[in-house]
N, C-alpha and C positions, 0 to 999 in steps of 0.2 A: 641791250635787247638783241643783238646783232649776234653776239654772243651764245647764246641763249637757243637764236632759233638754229645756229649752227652745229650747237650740242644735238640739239635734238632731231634736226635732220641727222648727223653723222650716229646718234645712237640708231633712230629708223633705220636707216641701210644698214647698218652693221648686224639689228636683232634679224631684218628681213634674210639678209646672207647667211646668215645661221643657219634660218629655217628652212631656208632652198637647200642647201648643204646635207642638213642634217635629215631633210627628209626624202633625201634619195641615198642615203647611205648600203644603198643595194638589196636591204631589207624587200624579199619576194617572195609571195605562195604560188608560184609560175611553176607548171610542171617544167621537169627537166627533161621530159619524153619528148622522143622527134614529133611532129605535129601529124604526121601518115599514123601514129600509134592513138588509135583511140579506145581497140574494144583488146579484149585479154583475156584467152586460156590459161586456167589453171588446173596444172597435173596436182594429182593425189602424189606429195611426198612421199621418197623412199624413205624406211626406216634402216635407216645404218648405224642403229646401237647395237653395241655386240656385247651380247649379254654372255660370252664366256669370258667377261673378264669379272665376272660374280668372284668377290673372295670368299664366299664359303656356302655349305646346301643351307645353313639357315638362313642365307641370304639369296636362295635360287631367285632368278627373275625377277630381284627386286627394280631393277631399271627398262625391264622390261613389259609396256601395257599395249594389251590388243586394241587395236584400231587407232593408234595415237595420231599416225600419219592421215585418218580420215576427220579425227578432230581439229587436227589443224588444218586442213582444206574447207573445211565447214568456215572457219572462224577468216581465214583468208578471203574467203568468197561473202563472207558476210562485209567485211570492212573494207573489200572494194565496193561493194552495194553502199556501203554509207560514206564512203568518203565521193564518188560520186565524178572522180578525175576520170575513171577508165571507166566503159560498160564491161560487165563479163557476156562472154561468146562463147559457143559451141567447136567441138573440133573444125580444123576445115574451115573457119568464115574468122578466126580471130586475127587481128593484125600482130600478137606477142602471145606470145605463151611465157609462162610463172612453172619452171619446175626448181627444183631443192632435194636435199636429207635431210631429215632429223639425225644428227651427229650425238649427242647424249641427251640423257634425262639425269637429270641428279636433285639429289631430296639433301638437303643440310638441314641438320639441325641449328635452330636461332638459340631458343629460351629453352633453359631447364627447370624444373623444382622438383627438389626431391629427388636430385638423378634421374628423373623422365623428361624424355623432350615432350615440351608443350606446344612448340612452335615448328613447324618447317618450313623451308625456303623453296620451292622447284623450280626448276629451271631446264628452260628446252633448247639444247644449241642447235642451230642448222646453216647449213650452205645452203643460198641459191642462185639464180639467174634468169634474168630475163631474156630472151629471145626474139627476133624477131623470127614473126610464121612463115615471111616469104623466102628469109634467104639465110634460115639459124644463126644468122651473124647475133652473136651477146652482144646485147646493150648494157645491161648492168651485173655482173657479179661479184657476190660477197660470201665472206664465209666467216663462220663463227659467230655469225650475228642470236644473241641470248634474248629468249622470253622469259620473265619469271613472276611468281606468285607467293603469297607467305602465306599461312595457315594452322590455326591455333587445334589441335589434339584436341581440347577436353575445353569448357565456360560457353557462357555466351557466345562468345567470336568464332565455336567451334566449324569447321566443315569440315568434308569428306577430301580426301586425295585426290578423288578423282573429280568432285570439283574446283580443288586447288588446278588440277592439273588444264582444265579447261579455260580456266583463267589466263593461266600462263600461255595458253595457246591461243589466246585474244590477243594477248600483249604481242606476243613474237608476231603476230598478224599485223597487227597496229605498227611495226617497225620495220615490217618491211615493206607494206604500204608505204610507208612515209618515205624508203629509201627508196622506191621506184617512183612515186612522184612529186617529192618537193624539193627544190633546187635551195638548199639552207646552204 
């Protein structure tokens, strides 16, 4: 009996210690912004694709779309709206400003049939950083960070480019949200 109840106290402590353990294993959705950064400026992205590296006139300005830099401030200022860590602010009263480039746009082809792409991949790269408003010291910068979207040409699945391309400028929103406030 003695036995018995000793097993199973030493099992209790033992599952209990696990659980203390295992449940602080540092796992946190804690911003990693200084705690003075609450509201946040976001510049309209330069666009720094340089479209004289087109290889040929059948392909003038394929990597290049007007306003691309104003869809992904849309889509930035939407996904701090919904993630709900930072307010957005006006010039002048924000505690960080969000500026960046858009560095490329590139379209891959996925699926073929028939020798036509069916499918395309886009993808948006950009540098950015965060700033503080009072004293432009960078708190966080990154560069190369990719959005991207896939997008069926022709069936049911089909859409447009251009709203492939506003997807992928959700996505690159969504990632750098995430890199300016969650401490993974």
């Amino acid at each position: 009996m003695k036995s018995r109840r000793s097993r199973l106290l030493c099992l209790s402590i033992t599952a209990c210690s696990l659980f203390i353990l295992l449940g602080g294993c540092g796992y946190t959705t804690n911003s990693i912004l200084p705690e003075d950064i609450k509201t946040i400026q976001v510049e309209i992205f330069r666009n720094n694709i340089d479209i004289t590296k087109e290889v040929s006139a059948k392909d003038k300005y394929e990597v290049y779309r007007p306003d691309l830099e104003v869809d992904l401030r849309d889509a930035m200022v939407e996904r701090i709206f919904l993630d709900g860590h930072l307010k957005l602010s006006s010039e002048g009263s924000a505690d960080a400003i969000l500026e960046g480039e858009v560095m490329q746009y590139r379209k891959d082809p996925l699926r073929y049939q028939d020798e036509i792409v069916r499918e395309y991949r886009i993808s948006l790269v950009c540098d950015f950083r965060l700033k503080s408003a009072k004293d432009s010291k960078i708190l966080l910068e990154e560069e190369g960070l990719t959005g991207d979207a896939t997008y069926f040409t022709t069936g049911t699945l089909a859409k447009s480019e251009t709203e492939a391309l506003k997807t992928a400028a959700r996505d690159l929103a969504r990632r750098i949200v995430n890199r300016i406030v969650e401490d993974w």
